[in-house]
TORKOL-4160 file (C-alpha; in steps of 0.2 Angstrom, whole numbers, padded with zeros to 4 digits, m for minus):
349
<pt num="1" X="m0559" Y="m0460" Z="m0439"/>
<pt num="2" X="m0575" Y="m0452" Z="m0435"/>
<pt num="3" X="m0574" Y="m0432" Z="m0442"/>
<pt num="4" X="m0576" Y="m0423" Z="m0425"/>
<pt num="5" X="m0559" Y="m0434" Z="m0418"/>
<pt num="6" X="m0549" Y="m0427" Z="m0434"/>
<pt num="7" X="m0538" Y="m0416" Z="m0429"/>
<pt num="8" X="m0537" Y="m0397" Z="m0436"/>
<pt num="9" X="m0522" Y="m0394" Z="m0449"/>
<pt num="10" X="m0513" Y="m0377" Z="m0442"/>
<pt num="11" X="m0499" Y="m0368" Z="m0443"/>
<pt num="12" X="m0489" Y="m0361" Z="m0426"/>
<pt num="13" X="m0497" Y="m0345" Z="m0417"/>
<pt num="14" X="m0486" Y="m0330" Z="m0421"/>
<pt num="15" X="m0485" Y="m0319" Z="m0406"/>
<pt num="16" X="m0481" Y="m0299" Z="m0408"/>
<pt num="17" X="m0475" Y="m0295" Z="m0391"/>
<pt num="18" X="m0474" Y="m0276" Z="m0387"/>
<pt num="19" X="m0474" Y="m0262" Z="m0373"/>
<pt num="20" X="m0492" Y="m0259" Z="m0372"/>
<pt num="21" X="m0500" Y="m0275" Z="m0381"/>
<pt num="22" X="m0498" Y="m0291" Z="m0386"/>
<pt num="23" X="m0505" Y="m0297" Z="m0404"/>
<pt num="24" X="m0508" Y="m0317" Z="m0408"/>
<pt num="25" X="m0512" Y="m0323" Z="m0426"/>
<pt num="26" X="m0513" Y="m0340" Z="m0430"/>
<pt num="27" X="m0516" Y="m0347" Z="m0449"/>
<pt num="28" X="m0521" Y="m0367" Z="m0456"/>
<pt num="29" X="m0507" Y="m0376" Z="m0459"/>
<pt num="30" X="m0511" Y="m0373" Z="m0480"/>
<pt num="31" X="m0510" Y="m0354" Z="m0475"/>
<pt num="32" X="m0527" Y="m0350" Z="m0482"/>
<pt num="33" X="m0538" Y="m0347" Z="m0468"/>
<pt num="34" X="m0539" Y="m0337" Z="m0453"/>
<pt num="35" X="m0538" Y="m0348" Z="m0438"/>
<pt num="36" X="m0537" Y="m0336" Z="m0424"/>
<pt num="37" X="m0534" Y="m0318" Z="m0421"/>
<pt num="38" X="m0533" Y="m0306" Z="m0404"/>
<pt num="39" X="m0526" Y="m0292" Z="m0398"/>
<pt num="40" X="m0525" Y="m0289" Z="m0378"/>
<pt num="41" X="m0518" Y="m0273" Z="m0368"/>
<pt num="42" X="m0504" Y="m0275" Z="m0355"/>
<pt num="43" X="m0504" Y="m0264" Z="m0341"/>
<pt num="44" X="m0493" Y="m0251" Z="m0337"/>
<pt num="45" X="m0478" Y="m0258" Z="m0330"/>
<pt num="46" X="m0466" Y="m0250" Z="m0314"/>
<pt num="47" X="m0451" Y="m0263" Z="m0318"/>
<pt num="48" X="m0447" Y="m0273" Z="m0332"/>
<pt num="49" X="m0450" Y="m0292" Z="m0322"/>
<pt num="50" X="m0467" Y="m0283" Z="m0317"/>
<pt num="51" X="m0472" Y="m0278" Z="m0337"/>
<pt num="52" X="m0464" Y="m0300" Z="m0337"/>
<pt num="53" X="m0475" Y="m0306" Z="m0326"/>
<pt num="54" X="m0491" Y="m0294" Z="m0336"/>
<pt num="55" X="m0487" Y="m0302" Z="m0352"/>
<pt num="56" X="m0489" Y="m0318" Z="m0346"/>
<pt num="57" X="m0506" Y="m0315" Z="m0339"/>
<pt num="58" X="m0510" Y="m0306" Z="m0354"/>
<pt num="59" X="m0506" Y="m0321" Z="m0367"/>
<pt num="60" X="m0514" Y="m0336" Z="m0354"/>
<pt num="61" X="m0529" Y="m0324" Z="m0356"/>
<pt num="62" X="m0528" Y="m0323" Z="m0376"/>
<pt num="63" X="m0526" Y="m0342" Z="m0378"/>
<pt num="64" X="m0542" Y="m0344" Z="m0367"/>
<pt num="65" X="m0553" Y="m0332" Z="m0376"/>
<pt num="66" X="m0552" Y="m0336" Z="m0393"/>
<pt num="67" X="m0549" Y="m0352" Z="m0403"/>
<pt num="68" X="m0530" Y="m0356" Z="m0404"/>
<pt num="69" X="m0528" Y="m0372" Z="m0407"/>
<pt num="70" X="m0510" Y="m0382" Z="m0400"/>
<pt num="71" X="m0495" Y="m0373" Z="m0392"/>
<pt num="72" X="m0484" Y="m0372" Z="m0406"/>
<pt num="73" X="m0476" Y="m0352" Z="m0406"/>
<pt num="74" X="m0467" Y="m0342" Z="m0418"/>
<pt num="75" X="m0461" Y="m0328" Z="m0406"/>
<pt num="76" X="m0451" Y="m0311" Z="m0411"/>
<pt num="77" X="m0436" Y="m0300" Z="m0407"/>
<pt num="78" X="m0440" Y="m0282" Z="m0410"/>
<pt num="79" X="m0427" Y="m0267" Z="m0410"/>
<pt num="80" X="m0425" Y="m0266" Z="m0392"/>
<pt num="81" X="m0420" Y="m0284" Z="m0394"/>
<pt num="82" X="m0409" Y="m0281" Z="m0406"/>
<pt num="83" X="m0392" Y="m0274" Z="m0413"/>
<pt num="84" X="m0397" Y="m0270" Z="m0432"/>
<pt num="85" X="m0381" Y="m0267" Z="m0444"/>
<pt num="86" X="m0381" Y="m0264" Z="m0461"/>
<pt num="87" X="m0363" Y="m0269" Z="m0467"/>
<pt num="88" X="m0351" Y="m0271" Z="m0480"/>
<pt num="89" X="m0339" Y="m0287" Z="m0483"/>
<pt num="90" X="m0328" Y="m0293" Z="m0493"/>
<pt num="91" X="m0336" Y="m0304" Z="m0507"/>
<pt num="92" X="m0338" Y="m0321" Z="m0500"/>
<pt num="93" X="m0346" Y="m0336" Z="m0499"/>
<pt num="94" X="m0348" Y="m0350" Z="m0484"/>
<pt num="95" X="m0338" Y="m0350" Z="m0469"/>
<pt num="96" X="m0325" Y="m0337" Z="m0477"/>
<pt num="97" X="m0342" Y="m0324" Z="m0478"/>
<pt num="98" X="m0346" Y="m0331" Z="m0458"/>
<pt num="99" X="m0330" Y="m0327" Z="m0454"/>
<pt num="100" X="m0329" Y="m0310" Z="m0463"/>
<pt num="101" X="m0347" Y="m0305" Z="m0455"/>
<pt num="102" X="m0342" Y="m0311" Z="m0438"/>
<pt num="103" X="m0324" Y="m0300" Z="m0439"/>
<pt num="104" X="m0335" Y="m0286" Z="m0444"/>
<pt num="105" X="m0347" Y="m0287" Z="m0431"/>
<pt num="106" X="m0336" Y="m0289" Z="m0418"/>
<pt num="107" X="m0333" Y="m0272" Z="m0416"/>
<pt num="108" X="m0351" Y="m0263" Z="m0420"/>
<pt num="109" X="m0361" Y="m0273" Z="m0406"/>
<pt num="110" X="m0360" Y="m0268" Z="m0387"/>
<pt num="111" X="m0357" Y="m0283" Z="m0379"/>
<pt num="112" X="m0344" Y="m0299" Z="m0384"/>
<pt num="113" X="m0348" Y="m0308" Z="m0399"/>
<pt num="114" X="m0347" Y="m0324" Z="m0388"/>
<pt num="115" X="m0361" Y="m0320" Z="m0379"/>
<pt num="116" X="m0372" Y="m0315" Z="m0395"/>
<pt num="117" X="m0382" Y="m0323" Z="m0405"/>
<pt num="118" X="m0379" Y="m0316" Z="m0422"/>
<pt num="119" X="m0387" Y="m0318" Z="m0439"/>
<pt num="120" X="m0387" Y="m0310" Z="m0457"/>
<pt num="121" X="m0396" Y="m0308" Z="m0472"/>
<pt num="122" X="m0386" Y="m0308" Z="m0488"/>
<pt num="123" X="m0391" Y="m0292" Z="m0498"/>
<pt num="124" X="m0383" Y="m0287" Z="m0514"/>
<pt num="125" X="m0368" Y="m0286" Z="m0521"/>
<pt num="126" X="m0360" Y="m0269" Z="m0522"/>
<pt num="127" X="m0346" Y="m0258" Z="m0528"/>
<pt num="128" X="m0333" Y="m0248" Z="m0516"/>
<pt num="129" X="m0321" Y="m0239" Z="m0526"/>
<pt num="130" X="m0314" Y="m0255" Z="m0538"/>
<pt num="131" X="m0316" Y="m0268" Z="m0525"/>
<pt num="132" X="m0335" Y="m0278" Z="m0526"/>
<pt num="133" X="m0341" Y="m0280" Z="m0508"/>
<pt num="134" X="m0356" Y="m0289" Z="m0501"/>
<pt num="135" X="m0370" Y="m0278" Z="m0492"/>
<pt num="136" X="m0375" Y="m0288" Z="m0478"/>
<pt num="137" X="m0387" Y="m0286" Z="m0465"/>
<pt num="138" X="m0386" Y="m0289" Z="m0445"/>
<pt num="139" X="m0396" Y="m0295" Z="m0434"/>
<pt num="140" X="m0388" Y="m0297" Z="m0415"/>
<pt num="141" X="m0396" Y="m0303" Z="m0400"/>
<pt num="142" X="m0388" Y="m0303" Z="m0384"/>
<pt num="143" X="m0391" Y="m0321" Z="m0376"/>
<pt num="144" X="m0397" Y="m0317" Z="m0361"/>
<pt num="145" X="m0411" Y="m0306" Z="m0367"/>
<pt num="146" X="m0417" Y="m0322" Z="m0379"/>
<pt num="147" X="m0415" Y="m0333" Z="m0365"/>
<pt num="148" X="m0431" Y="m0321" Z="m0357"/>
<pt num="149" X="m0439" Y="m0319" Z="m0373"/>
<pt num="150" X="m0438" Y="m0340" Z="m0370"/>
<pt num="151" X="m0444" Y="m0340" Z="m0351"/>
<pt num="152" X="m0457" Y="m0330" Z="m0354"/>
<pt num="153" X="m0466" Y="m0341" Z="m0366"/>
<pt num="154" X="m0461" Y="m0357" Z="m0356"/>
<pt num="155" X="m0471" Y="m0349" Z="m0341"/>
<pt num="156" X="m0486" Y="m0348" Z="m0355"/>
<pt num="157" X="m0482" Y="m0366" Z="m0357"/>
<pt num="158" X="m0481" Y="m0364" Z="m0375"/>
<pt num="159" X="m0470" Y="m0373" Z="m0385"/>
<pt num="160" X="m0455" Y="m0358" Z="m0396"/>
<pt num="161" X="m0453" Y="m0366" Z="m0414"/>
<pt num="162" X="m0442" Y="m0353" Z="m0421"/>
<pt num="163" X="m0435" Y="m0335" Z="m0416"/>
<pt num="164" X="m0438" Y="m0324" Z="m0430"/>
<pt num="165" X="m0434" Y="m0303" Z="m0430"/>
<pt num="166" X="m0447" Y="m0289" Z="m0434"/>
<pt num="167" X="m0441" Y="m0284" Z="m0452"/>
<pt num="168" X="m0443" Y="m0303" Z="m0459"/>
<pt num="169" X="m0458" Y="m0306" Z="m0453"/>
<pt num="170" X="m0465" Y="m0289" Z="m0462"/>
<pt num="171" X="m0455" Y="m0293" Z="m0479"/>
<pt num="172" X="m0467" Y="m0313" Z="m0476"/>
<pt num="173" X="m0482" Y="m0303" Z="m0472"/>
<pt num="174" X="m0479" Y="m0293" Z="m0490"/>
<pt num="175" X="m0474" Y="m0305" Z="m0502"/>
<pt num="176" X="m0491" Y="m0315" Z="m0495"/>
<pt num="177" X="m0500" Y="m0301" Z="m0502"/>
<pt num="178" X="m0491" Y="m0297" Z="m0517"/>
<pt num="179" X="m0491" Y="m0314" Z="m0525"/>
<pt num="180" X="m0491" Y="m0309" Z="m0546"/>
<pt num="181" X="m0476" Y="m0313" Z="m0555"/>
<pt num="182" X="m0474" Y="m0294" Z="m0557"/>
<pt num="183" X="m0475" Y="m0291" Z="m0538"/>
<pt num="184" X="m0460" Y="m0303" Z="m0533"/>
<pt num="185" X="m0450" Y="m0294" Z="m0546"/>
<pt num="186" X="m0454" Y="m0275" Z="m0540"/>
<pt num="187" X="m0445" Y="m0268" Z="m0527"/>
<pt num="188" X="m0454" Y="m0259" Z="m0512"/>
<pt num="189" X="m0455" Y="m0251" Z="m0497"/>
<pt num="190" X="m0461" Y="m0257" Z="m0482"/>
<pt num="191" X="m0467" Y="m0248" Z="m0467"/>
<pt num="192" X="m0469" Y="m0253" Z="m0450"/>
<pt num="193" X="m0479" Y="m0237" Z="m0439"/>
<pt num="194" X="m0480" Y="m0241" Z="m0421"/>
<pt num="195" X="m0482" Y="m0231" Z="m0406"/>
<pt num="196" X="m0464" Y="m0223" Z="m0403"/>
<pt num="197" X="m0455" Y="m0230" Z="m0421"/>
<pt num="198" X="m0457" Y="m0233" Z="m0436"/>
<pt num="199" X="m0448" Y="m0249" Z="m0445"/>
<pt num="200" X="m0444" Y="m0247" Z="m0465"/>
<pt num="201" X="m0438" Y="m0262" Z="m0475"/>
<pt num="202" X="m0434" Y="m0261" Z="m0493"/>
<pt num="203" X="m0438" Y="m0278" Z="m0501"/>
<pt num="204" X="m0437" Y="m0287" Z="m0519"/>
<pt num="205" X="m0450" Y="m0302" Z="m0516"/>
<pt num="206" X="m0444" Y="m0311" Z="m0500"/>
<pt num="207" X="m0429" Y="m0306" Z="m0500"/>
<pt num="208" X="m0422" Y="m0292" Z="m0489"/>
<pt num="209" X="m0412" Y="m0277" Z="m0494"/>
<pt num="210" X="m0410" Y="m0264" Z="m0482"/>
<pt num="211" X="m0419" Y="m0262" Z="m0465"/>
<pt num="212" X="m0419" Y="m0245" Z="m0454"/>
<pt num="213" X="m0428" Y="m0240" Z="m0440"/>
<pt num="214" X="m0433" Y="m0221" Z="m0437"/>
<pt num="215" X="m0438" Y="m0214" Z="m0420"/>
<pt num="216" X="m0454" Y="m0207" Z="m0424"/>
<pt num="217" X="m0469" Y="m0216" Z="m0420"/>
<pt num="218" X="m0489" Y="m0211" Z="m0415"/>
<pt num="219" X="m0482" Y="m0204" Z="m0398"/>
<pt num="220" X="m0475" Y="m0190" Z="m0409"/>
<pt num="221" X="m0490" Y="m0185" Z="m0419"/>
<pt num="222" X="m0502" Y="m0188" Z="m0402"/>
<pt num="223" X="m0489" Y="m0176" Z="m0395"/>
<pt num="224" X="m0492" Y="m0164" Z="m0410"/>
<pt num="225" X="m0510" Y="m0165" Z="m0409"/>
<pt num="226" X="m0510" Y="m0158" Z="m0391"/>
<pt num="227" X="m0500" Y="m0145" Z="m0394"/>
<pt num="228" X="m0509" Y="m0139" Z="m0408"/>
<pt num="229" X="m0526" Y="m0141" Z="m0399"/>
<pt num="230" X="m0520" Y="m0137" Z="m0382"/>
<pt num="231" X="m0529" Y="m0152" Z="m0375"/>
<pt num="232" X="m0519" Y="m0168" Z="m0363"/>
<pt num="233" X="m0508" Y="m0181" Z="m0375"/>
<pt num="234" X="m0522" Y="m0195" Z="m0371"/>
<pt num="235" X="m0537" Y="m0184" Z="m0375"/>
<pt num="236" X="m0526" Y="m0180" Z="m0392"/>
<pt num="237" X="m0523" Y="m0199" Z="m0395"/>
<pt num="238" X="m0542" Y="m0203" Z="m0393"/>
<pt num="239" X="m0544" Y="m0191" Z="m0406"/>
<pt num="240" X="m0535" Y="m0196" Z="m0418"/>
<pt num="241" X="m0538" Y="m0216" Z="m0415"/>
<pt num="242" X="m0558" Y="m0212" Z="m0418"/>
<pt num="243" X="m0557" Y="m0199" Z="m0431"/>
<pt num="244" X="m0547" Y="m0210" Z="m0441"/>
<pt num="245" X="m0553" Y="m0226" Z="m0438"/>
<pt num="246" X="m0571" Y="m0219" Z="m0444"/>
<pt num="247" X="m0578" Y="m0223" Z="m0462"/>
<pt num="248" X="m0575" Y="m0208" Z="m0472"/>
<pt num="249" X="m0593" Y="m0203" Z="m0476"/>
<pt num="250" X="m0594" Y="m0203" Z="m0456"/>
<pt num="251" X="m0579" Y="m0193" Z="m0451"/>
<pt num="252" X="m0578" Y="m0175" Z="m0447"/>
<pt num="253" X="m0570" Y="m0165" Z="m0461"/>
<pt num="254" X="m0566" Y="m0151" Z="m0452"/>
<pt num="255" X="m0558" Y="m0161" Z="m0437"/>
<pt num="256" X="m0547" Y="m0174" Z="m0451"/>
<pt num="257" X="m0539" Y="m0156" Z="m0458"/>
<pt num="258" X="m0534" Y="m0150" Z="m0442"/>
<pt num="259" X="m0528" Y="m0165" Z="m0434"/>
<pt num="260" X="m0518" Y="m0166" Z="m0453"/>
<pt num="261" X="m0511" Y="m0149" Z="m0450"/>
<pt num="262" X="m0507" Y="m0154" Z="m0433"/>
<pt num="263" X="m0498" Y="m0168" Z="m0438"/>
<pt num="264" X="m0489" Y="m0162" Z="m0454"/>
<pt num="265" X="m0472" Y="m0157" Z="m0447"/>
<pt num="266" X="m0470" Y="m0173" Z="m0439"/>
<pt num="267" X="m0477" Y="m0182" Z="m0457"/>
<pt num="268" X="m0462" Y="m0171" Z="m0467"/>
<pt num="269" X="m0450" Y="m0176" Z="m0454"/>
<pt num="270" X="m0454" Y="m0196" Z="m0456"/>
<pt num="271" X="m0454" Y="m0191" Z="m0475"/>
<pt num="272" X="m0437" Y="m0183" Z="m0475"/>
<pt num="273" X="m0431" Y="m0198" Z="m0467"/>
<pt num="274" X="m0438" Y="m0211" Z="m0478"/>
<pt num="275" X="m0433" Y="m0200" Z="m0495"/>
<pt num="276" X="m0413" Y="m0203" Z="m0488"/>
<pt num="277" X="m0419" Y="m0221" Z="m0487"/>
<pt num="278" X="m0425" Y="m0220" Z="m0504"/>
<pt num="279" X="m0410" Y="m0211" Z="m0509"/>
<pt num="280" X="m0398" Y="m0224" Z="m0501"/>
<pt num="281" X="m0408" Y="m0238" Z="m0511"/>
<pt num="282" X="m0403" Y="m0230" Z="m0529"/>
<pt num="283" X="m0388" Y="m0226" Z="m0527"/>
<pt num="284" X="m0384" Y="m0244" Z="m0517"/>
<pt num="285" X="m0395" Y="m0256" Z="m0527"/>
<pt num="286" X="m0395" Y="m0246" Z="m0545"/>
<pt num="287" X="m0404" Y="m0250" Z="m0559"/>
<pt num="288" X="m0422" Y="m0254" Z="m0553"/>
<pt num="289" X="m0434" Y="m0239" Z="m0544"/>
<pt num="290" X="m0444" Y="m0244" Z="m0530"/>
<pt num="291" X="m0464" Y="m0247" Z="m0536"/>
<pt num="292" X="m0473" Y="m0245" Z="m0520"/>
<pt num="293" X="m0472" Y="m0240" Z="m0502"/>
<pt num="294" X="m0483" Y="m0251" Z="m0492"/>
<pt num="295" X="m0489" Y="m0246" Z="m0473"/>
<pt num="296" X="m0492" Y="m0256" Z="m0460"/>
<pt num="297" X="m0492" Y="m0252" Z="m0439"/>
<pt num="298" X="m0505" Y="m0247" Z="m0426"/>
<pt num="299" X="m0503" Y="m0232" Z="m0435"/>
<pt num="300" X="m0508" Y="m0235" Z="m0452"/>
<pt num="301" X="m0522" Y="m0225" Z="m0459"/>
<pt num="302" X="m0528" Y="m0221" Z="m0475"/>
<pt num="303" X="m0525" Y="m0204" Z="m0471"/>
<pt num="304" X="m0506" Y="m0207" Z="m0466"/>
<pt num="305" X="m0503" Y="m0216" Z="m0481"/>
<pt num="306" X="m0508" Y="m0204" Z="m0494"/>
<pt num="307" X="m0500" Y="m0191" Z="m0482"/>
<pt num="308" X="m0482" Y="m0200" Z="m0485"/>
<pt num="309" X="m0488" Y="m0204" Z="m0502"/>
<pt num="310" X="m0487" Y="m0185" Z="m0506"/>
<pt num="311" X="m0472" Y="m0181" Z="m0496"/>
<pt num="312" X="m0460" Y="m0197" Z="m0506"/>
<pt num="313" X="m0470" Y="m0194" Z="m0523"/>
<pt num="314" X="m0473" Y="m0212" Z="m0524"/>
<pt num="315" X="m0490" Y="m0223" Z="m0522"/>
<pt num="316" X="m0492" Y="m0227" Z="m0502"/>
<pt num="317" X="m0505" Y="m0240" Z="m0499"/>
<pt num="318" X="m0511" Y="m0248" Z="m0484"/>
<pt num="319" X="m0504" Y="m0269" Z="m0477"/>
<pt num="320" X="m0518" Y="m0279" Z="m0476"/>
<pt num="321" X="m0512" Y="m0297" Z="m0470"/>
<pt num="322" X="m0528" Y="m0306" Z="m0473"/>
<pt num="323" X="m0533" Y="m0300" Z="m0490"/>
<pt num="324" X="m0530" Y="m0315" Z="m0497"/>
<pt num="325" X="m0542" Y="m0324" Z="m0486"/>
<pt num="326" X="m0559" Y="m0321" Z="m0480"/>
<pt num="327" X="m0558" Y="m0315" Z="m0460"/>
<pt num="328" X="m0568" Y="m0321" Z="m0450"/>
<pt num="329" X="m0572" Y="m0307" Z="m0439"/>
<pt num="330" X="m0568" Y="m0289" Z="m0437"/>
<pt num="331" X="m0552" Y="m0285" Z="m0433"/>
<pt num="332" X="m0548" Y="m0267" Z="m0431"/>
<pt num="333" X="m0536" Y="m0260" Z="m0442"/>
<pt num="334" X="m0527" Y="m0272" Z="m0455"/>
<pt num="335" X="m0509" Y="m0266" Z="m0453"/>
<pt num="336" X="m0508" Y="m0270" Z="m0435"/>
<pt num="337" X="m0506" Y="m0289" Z="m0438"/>
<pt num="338" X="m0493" Y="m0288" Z="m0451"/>
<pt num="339" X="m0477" Y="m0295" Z="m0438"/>
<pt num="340" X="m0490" Y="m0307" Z="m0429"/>
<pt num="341" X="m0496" Y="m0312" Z="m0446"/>
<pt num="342" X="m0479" Y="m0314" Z="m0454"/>
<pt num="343" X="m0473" Y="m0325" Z="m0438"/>
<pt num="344" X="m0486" Y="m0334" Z="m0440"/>
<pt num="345" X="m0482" Y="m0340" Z="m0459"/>
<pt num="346" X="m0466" Y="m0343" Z="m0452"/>
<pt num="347" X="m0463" Y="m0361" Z="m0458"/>
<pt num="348" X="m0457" Y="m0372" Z="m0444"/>
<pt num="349" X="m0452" Y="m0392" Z="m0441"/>
């Protein structure tokens, strides 16, 4: 076969799709190479079918301007998707552990459990007065809500390999970049920062251990910022986005500190949060401290990291998806790909 018939070896096209933007990352099937990367705005939508119908657009127009290659998808629930549960079953295993999950669930989710698609990540064994319980975590989905995720796509005439949640594809996206022996032993924390939440995942290596989301997000600190400065909320978000994303020889000292001070009672709020997520991890999971907290998000900055990295005590460094590989062209902020870049390391049939 002459070499320009060969087909290219890749892996499915993971698609983050939010409010306000849709993120596409697609890797060779070996995961060592940057196939494809692109980030595209939605509009501002009046109804939920128009913000469908935007989406749509939006991805056709991604998969024509940059080089994606087949129709294969990874897509992914997020927390208004979902029904998150951290719960607590009797020790089990098999279909005795389904059954218990299912019983438990039953009564924490808002709609009937035969109309749900449910699914849970087996955390640790733990001890509740003398009895040894299984900490489990939830993921529900009502099925109507999966079947639009599914239209959707099938409108893009793109072909769904798997449905995978927001926490698992971070915790993918982090053990690809902590690949040591030591690293898949540590415990850490991962951050998720977007624009009105913030996702935080404990992990051990691939696997899962606690998953919590906290309402703060960048609309907070852009909220902050123009309180402070007595300017509009989208003059005070331009700020921040280009103060931050400046090298630091080029940014404005005076500027970063008030835009810090601005933004601190909304940094010692998130902080508080995540010190009770800390807190719940030791006293859940004993015996081994966490080693890192990792950030991620539209929101992640070198100056948000070591701002949380004072407030927890702890080292905070910043999600790059594509450190491990050389990318091919500038992409903005690293920790914006980290759901799109864990989706697409999904493996699929």
């Amino acid at each position: 076969m002459l070499p320009f018939l060969k087909l290219r070896r890749v892996g499915p096209i993971g698609v983050d799709l939010g409010s306000r933007s849709v993120k596409m990352v697609q890797f060779s099937a070996d995961r060592k190479e940057l196939i494809a990367a692109g980030r595209w705005e939605i509009p501002a939508a009046t109804s939920p079918e128009k913000h469908a119908e935007q989406a749509v657009a939006v991805i056709r127009r991604g998969l024509s301007e940059r080089k994606f290659v087949g129709r294969d998808v990874v897509l992914c629930l997020g927390d208004k998707e979902l029904v998150l549960q951290n719960l607590r079953v009797p020790k089990s295993e098999g279909e005795e552990l389904d059954r218990n999950v299912a019983k438990e669930a039953a009564g924490r989710i808002p709609f009937g459990v035969e109309e749900a698609e449910i699914r849970f990540v087996e955390s640790a064994d733990v001890r509740q007065g003398d009895a040894l319980m299984r900490e489990v975590i939830v993921f529900a989905c009502h099925r109507p809500i999966l079947q639009r995720s599914l239209d959707l796509f099938a409108q893009c005439e793109l072909q769904p390999r798997a449905v995978d949640v927001e926490p698992a594809a971070l915790v993918r996206c982090y053990a690809m970049q902590f690949r040591r022996q030591e690293d898949t032993q540590d415990r850490s924390m991962i951050l998720h920062m977007g624009h009105q939440r913030t996702a935080v995942v404990i992990a051990q290596g691939e696997e899962m251990l606690f998953v919590k989301y906290i309402e703060i997000g960048g609309t907070n600190l852009d909220s902050a910022v123009a309180s402070h400065l007595r300017m509009g909320v989208k003059e005070a978000a331009a700020l921040r986005r280009h103060s931050g994303d400046r090298r630091a020889d080029l940014q404005d000292p005076e500027v970063m500190r008030t835009v810090y001070e601005a933004s601190r009672g909304v940094i010692d709020r998130l902080g508080s949060k995540l010190a009770l997520c800390v807190r719940y991890h030791s006293v859940t999971f004993r015996g081994q401290p966490l080693a890192r907290v990792v950030l991620g998000g539209g929101e992640a900055t070198p100056q948000l990291a070591e701002a949380i990295g004072k407030v927890l005590n702890m080292k905070c460094e910043l999600s790059d998806p594509f450190r491990a590989m050389p990318a091919q062209r500038e992409i903005g902020r690293r920790g914006l790909w980290d759901v799109s870049a864990g989706l697409a390391l999904r493996e699929v049939k």
